[in-house]
C-alpha positions, 0 to 999 in steps of 0.5 A: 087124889089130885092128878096133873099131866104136863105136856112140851111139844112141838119144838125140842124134846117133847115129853110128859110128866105126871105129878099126883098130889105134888109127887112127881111120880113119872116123867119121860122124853118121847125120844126115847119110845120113837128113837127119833133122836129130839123129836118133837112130835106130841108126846103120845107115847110118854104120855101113855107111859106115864099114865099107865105108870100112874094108874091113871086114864085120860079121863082119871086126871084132874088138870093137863098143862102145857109148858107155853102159850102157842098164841104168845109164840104165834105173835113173835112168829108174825112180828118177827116176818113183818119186821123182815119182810119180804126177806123171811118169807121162805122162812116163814112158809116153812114154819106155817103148816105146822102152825095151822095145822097143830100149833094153834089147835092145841085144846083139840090136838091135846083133847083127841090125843087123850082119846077124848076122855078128858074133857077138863081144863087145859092150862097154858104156862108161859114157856120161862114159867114153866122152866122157873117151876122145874127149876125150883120146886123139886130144888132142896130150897125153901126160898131161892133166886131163880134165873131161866136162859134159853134160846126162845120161849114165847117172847122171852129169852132169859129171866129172873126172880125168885122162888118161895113156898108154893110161888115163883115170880118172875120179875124181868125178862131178855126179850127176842131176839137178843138171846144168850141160847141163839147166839151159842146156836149160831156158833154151834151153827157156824163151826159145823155141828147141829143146831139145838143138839151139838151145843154140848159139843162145842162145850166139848171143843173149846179147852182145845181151843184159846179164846183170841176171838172173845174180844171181838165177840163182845166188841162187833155182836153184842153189847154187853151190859154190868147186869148181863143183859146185851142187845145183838147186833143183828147185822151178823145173824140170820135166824130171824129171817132166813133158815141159817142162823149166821150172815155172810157179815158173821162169814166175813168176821170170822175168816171164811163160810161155816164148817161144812158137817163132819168136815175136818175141825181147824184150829178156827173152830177150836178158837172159836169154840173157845172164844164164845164159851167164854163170852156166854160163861162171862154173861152168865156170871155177870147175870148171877151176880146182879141177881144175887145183888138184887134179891140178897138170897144165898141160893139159886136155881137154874134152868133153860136149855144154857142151864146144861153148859155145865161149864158156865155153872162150875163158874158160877158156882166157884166165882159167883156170890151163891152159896148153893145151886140147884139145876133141873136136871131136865133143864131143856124144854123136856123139863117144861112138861114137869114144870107146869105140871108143878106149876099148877098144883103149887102155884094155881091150886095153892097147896103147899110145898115142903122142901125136901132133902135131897131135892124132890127130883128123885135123882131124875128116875122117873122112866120106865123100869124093867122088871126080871120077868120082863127082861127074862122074857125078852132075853129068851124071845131073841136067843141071847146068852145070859147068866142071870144072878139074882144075887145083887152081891155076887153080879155087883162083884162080877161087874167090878172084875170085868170093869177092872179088867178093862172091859165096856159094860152097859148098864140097864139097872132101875128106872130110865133117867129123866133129862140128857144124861145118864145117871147109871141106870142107862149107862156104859161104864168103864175103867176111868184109871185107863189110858185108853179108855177114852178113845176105845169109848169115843171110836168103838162104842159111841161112833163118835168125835175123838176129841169128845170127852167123857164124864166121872161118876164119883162116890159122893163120900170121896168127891172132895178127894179127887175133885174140887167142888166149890164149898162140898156142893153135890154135882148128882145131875152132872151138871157142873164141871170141876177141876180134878184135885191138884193131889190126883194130876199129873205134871203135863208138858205141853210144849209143841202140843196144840189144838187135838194133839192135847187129847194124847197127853194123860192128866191125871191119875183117872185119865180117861175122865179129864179133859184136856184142861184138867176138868170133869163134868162130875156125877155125885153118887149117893146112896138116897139117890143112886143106891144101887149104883152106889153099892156097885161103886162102893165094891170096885173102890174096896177094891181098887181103891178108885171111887170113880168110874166113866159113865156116858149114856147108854146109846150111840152117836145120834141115837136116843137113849135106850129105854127098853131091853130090846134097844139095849141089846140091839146097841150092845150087839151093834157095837163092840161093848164088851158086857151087858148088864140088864138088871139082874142078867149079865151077858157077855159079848164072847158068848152071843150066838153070833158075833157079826157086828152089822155096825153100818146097818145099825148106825143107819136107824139113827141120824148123825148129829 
């Protein structure tokens, strides 16, 4: 028995992943047990959790890996100043405590986390390494083109190459700092959200906006070649010397400073939102097809923190010359951790890879579980009411009448998702044939932008129904948008109707879950996958004859994802959800002992982003 612990830290989303003996049998983010939303700190916790899911010790594993090469990083770091210098100097100060301090001691930092007790080799991966082994050794792919984007690894920015057997290769890179990933961020930056966690809101923003910005993008920033590679024109940019990513020329380009945080959202950033979702779904596209060009192969995978633009995928996937694709569904740095691990038992031990079907993700449970003693314990500890059913039928029955009754309930079901989204076992769910839905989800339960919308869970059975997904490929991960099935829309009049005003207008017959543009960010559902979602499902459409439902994940506006019971019922009781589903318990809000919703001390914890 071979066990392999990969480790990502230190910049985004740090966290763990176990593989033993090429299963992956654990794998979470260290957000989740910190609540510190995006931490970056060494992963101890996830560590600890997936060890001990396991059964292993620090002294028990065979090989630790780590997703990228710090010395690599540190080089394009030191370049990077000297290039700029002195301007980068505040910039450069900034960065270094935590390289002297820990970035370049990683052995000894990842030796003493592990208590001393492991004492063997330590592998480095490079960082777009990792991201094409997460991306294609758990795909269903016996051979596939790979593509990576992201921000930055070490010196690369996006790569491609192919996958097959037991080897991935990567044959050409875009190198920093010419980079699709941190010129999203530096519109993310300038329209007014958190780099590095508000890209999906931009995503978000732009059907609200036109794209009367995206010639001038292609036209003064980059210079965009047939294969998808571009050079920048660093005039407008600031991220390689200073600590804002835009300069006053991008100001001046664009008609005025950024959007200060939280302020008031313009017609400017909904066109700007607009304008670079379509340059990045055009470069992405541009990529796919030179890489199909370049390897024949019908199959592709995708991974890097632009492989969440679930947008950019819908196209490639309806436009692109692939026949299939397969995205990590961690596909940010949280997935490297899982990839090295891969990494080094296929490609540098050489054992041999058999593809499996539906993929080997496993639908991405690979968190912590929950069982009834567990949550029964806890529910008696904190006084809580709750009906507890251990009839999978008859609590799946009581679900499907709360939810038709336009109740919010939160789901606390199974092992925790790896990855940013929640695929039913750290949900909320509601009713997505409800006008209101949405916006009670966004103001109520989440403490979040109105205009923010909210994904579709879909029995996989009936997805070609009520969704057009390209060629009948799946969507379990929620990484690809469609649009909503010309037999489920509405006729819409959109006449004096712009910017946020769109949000009121209902566009299909599951109005809560399309966006303003008719599209959907789709979660297949199915029974290999998701069999107890799926059972649950499966009720509420013999009963409704619905097969879908809103699902978004199980936390508020600027809180991780909640992984224990105990976080659960603080998110429930801080917000005005309805019902709590923790696996086999069900409780109602009405019936708390107390009703008291201290919102602002609980939104408090959390870091708005």
């Amino acid at each position: 028995m071979t066990a392999v612990l990969g480790i990502s830290a230190y910049y985004h989303d740090s966290a763990a992943a176990l593989v033993v003996d090429g299963e992956i049998v654990a794998a979470a983010q260290e957000e989740r047990f910190t609540r510190v939303k995006h931490d970056h700190a060494f992963p101890t916790h996830a560590i600890g959790y997936c060890l001990e899911e396991g059964g292993f010790g620090p002294g028990d594993l065979d090989y630790v890996g780590f997703y990228d090469k710090p010395f690599l990083k540190f080089e394009r770091l030191l370049e990077t100043y000297l290039a700029f210098a002195p301007v980068g100097f505040a910039s450069f100060l900034k960065a270094m405590p935590l390289w002297l301090n820990r970035k370049l001691h990683l052995p000894r930092e990842i030796r003493r986390e592990l208590d001393g007790a492991y004492r063997r080799r330590i592998v480095f991966a490079e960082h777009h390494e990792s991201h094409a082994a997460s991306a294609f050794f758990p795909s269903p792919f016996e051979e596939a083109a790979i593509m990576t984007l992201d921000g930055v690894g070490e010196w690369a920015t996006a790569s491609w190459g192919v996958g097959r057997g037991n080897r991935v290769e990567l044959s050409h890179e875009l190198r920093f700092p010419h980079s699709l990933g941190l010129l999203y961020s530096a519109f993310t930056y300038f329209t007014g959200f958190k780099v590095n966690s508000g890209e999906y809101k931009l995503m978000g923003l732009a059907p609200y906006g036109e794209p009367r910005y995206a010639g001038l993008i292609l036209d003064r920033l980059l210079d965009l070649a047939d294969d998808g590679s571009f050079r920048l024109n660093l005039e407008y940019f600031n991220y390689c010397q200073g600590l804002t990513m835009t300069s006053r020329r991008f100001d001046r380009l664009f008609g005025g400073p950024p959007r200060p945080p939280e302020s008031e959202l313009t017609q400017r950033e909904m066109d700007l939102a607009a304008s670079i979702q379509a340059v990045t779904e055009e470069i992405m596209l541009r990529m796919a097809r030179h890489v199909h060009s370049e390897t024949g192969l019908a199959d592709l995978c995708l991974a890097g923190g632009v492989a969440l633009n679930c947008v950019g995928n819908g196209r490639i996937l309806r436009e692109g010359p692939f026949e299939r694709i397969w995205v990590q569904p961690a596909a940010g740095d949280a997935g490297g951790a899982l990839g090295v691990a891969l990494f080094i038992w296929h490609q540098l031990l050489g054992n041999q890879r058999r593809p499996v079907l539906p993929d080997g993700q496993l639908g991405s449970l690979l968190g912590p579980a929950f069982d009834d003693a567990a949550i029964s314990a806890f529910l008696e500890s904190s006084g809580a009411v709750a009906h507890h059913l251990p009839d999978e039928a008859e609590l799946d029955r009581r679900i499907v009448e709360l939810v038709e009754g336009e109740n919010v309930v939160g789901l606390f079901q199974g092992r925790m998702e790896f990855g940013p989204r929640a695929l039913g076992c750290r949900s909320i769910i509601g009713d997505a044939r409800s006008p209101t839905m949405q916006s009670v989800m966004n103001l109520k339960i989440k403490y979040r932008e109105s205009f923010r919308p909210f994904a579709p869970i879909v029995l996989a059975e009936h997805a070609a129904d009520w969704f057009d997904l390209a060629g009948g490929q799946d969507s379990p991960y929620m990484l690809i948008v469609s649009l909503v099935a010309e037999s489920r829309r509405l006729p819409v009049d959109e006449s004096g109707a712009v910017g946020l005003a769109k949000l009121k207008l209902a566009r299909s017959r599951v109005p809560a879950i399309t966006h303003v543009d008719g599209s959907a960010r789709v979660q297949t559902v199915d029974r290999e996958r998701f069999p107890r979602l799926h059972r649950l499902m499966t009720r509420f459409y013999e009963r409704t004859g619905c097969p879908v439902l809103i699902n978004t994940s199980f936390n508020v506006r600027g809180e991780p994802i909640v992984c224990s019971p105990e976080h659960a019922y603080h998110c429930f009781m801080g917000t005005e959800m309805d019902v709590l589903v923790l696996g086999n318990h069900l409780l109602l809000k009405s019936e708390q002992p107390t009703r008291e919703l201290d919102r602002e001390a609980y939104l408090a914890r959390f870091e708005l982003d």
